[in-house]
N, C-alpha and C positions, 0 to 999 in steps of 0.2 A: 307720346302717342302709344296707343296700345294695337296690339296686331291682334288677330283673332285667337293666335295659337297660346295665348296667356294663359287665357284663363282654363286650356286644357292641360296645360303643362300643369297650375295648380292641381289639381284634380289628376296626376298622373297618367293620364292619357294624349298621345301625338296628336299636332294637325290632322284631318282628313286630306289626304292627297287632293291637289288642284283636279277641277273638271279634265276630264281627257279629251273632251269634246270643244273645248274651249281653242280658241285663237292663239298659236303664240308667236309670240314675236321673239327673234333670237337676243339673247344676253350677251354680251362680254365677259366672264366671268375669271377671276382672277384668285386662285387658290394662294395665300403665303405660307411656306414653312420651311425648314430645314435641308428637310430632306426629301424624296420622293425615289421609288424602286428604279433600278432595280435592287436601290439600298432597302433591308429586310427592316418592319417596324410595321405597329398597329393602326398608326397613325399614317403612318405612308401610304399603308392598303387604304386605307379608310379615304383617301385622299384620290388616290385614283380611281375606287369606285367610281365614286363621283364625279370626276373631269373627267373619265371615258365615256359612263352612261349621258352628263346632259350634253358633252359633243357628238356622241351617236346620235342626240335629239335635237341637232339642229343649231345648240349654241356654239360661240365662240368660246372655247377656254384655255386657258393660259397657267401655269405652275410657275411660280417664282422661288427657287431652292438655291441653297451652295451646294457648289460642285465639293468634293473631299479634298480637291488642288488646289492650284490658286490659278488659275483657267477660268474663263468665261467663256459657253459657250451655248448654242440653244441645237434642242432638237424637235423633230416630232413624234410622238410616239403616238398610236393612233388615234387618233385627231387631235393629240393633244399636244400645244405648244409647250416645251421642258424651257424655260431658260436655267440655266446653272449657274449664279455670279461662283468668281472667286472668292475662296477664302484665305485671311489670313493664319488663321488659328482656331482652335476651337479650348474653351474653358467652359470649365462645369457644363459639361457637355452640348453647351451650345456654341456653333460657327459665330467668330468674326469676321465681316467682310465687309468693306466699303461699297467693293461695287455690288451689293442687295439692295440697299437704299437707294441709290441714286441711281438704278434701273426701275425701282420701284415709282421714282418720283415724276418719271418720264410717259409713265401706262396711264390712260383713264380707262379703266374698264369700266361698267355699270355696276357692278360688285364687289370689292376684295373679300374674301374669303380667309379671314386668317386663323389658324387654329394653332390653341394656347394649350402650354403653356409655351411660348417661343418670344422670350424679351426683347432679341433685335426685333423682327417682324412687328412685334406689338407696338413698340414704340417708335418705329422708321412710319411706320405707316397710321398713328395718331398725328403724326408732325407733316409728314412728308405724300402720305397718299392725295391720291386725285380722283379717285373711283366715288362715283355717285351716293353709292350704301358700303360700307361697313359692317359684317357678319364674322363675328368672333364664334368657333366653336371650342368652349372650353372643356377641354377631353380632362383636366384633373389639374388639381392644387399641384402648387408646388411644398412636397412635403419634408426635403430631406435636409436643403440649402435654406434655413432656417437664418442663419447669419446673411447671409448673401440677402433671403426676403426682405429685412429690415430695410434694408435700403434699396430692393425694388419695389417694394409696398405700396409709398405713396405714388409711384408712376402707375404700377398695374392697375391703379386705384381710379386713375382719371383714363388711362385703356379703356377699360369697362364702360364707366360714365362715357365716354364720348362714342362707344358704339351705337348702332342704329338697335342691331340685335345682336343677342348673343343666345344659342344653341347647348344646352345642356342635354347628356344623355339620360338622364334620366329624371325623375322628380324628385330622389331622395338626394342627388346631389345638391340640386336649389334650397333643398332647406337646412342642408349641413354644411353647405361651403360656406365661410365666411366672406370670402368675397363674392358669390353669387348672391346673398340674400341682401343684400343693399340695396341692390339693381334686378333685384325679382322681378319688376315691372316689365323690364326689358327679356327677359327670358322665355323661352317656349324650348318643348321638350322635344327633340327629334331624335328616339333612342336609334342606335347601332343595327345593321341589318346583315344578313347571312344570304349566302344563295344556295336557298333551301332546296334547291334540284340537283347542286352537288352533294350534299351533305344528306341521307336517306336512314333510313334503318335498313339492314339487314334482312334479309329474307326470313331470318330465324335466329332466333337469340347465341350468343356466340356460347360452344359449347364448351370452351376450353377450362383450366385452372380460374378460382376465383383470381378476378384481374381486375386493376384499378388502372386509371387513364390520369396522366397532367399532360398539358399541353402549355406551351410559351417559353417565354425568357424565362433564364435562371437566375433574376434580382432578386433581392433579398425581401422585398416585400410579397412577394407571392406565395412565402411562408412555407417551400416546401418541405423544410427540416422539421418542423409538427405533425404533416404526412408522415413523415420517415419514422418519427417516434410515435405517434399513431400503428402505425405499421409493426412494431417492435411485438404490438399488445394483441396480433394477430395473423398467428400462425398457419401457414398453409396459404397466404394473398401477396398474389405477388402484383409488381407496379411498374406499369412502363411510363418511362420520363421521355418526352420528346419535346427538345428543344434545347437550345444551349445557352450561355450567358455565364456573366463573370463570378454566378454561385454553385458551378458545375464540379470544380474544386475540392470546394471546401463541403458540398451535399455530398457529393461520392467519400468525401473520407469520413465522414459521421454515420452515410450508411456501413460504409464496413466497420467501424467502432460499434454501432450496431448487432451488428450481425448478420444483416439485411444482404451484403452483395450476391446470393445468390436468389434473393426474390425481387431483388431493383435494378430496373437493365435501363441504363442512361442510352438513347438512341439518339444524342446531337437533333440535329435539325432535319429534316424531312423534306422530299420537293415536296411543293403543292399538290403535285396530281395523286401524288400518294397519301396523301393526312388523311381523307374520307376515309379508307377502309384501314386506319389507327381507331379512328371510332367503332367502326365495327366490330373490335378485336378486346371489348372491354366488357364491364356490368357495369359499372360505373365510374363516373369519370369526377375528380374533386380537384377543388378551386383551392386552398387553403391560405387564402390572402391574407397580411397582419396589419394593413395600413391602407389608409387613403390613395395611394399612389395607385392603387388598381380600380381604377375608377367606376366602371362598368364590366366587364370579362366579356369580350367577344366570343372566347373558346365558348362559354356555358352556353351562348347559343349555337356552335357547331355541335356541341353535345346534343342539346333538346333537338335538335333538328334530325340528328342522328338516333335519335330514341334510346339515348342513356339518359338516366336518372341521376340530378346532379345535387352536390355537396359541397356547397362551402362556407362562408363567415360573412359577419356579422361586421363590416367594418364603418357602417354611416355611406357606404355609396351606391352606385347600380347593381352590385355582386345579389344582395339579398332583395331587391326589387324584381329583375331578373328570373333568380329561383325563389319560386312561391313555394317558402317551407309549408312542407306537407302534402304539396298537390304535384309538385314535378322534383323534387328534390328533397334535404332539408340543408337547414342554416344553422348554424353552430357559432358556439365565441371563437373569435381569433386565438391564435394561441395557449390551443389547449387539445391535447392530445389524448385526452380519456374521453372529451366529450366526440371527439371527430371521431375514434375508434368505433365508441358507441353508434353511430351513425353509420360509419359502413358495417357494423355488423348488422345491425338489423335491418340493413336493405341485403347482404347477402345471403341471412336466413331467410328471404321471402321474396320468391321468383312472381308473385303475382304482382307485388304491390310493387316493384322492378318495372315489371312488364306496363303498370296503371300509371307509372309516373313517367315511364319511357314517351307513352303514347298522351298524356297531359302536355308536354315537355315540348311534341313535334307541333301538337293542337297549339301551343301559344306561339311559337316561332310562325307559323302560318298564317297567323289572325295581327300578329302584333310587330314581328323581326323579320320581314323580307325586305330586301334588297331593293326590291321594286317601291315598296312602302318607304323606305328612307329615302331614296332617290327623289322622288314626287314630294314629299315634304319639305326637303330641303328646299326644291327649287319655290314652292309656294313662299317660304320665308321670302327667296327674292323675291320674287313677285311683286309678294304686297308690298316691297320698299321701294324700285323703280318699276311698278307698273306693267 
């Protein structure tokens, strides 16, 4: 069976949000994954969005995570029921836990909601779930654990197959993931959203030293050591890094090999109330991802939202779908440091065409990346599956 949202996801455009007029009747809805805040991850926000806004609207929802101990315990957090099974352990960075499954096998929700990549969850709940529809949102291949894949393959393979739907964030992932394009039929696209009332431009463009913005985790695939050697070939730009992760390291010691430590200021992690005006505090802000594992960049749309002009690569997923080289950004190879220099140089020789893609940048966050818009799409998926 095909859902309406097919054949827009072909054609890279979202569902139309459900009528707001229309009748609803409340859901069950059942999110699976890992983790969920106040443990920090893109996927955790992305997750809560979601079970906050459709239980502020009435639905029932429910988060199924391991706790980081081996405790089982639930909470509520507002409106939202937390269970946390215990875990045993966790390998290649996923929790094993007994008790996930077999709390799992206990729920009928109207929905499970499970978002990949998460092998226990995928596979506890092909075997073991009770929930009416199945919605896999698949946030990105598994790229690194290449040996391990060979022999999750054939499972993830019948995961998928036995979904109702499955949720891709963008259109460029559906046609480059190799396990999406098997089960195209079953895909609709509901890109990622921002709340673009936090996230503004500036009153007036910042007036400081040329400044460059990265924002997220410090994995290796977010390729900020090409920044950093980008950066080498242009004197007088300096870069703030906000964020931390296990390449925090080994980036601060190449910057000062460099020569860079005095235009590269590693700023760790940030609250939240404070990130919006990191944006403000930049010309532009760059992506410089080297792999599939950055699937889509939420940051580039607090950037656009923010009316910087963004920069990044070319890696086959949402990053260069995202930023429309030429009209709010541009998009460059992966790993390559002459062409990225190039690129912010000539958006920091020209304060107009800054200012034109700044304001491109907020124009598409508004029409295409609210918060509102992803929320109302998603719940359409249910919709159309229990009615």
């Amino acid at each position: 069976m095909r859902v309406r949202g097919v054949r827009r996801a072909a054609e890279g455009r979202p569902p139309h949000p459900a009528d707001p007029h229309a009748v609803r009747i409340p859901m069950h809805i059942l999110h699976l994954y890992k983790d969920y805040p106040p443990i920090l991850g893109g996927i955790e926000n992305h997750i809560r969005v979601l079970a906050e806004a459709h239980a502020a609207a009435g639905h029932r929802v429910s988060v199924l995570v391991c706790d980081p101990g081996r405790r089982t315990w639930t909470e509520e957090r507002t409106g939202v029921t937390v269970i946390r099974a215990g875990r045993l352990t966790t390998a290649a960075s996923m929790p094993l836990s007994i008790r996930q499954p077999l709390i799992l096998a206990r729920l009928r929700p109207d929905v499970v909601h499970v978002h990949s990549p998460y092998p226990l969850g995928e596979v506890a709940n092909c075997l073991l779930g009770r929930g009416r529809a199945t919605v896999i949102t698949h946030h990105s291949d598994v790229v690194r654990q290449r040996g391990w894949l060979r022999l999750y393959g054939p499972l993830l393979r019948r995961v998928l197959t036995s979904a109702h739907r499955i949720i891709a964030t963008s259109p460029r992932y559906i046609e480059t993931s190799p396990w999406l394009r098997p089960v195209r039929e079953k895909c609709v696209v509901v890109p990622l959203g921002v709340d673009h009332c936090r996230f503004v431009p500036p009153p007036a463009p910042y007036d400081g030293p040329p400044t460059l913005l990265f924002v997220g985790k410090l994995r290796y695939y977010k390729g900020l050591d090409t920044l950093l050697e980008a950066l080498a070939h242009l004197p007088g730009v300096y870069l703030e890094v906000v964020g931390d992760g296990p390449m925090r390291g080994p980036w601060a010691a190449l910057a000062d090999r460099l020569g860079l430590a005095d235009r590269v200021r590693f700023r760790n992690e940030v609250p939240d109330d404070e990130l919006p005006e990191w944006y403000r505090r930049a010309h532009i802000f760059v992506l410089p991802a080297n792999a599939r594992a950055e699937a889509f960049g939420t940051v580039l749309l607090e950037a656009m939202a923010s009316g910087l002009p963004c920069i990044t690569t070319e890696v086959g997923t949402g990053t260069s779908w995202v930023v429309q080289d030429g009209v709010t950004g541009w998009v460059v190879p992966p790993r390559d440091p002459f062409a990225l220099a190039d690129a912010i140089r000539r958006l920091l020789d020209d304060a107009d065409l800054r200012a034109a893609m700044g304001r491109a940048g907020r124009a598409r966050v508004e029409a295409e990346f609210t918060q509102e818009q992803m929320v109302a799409r998603v719940e359409e998926v249910y919709r159309e599956l229990v009615g």
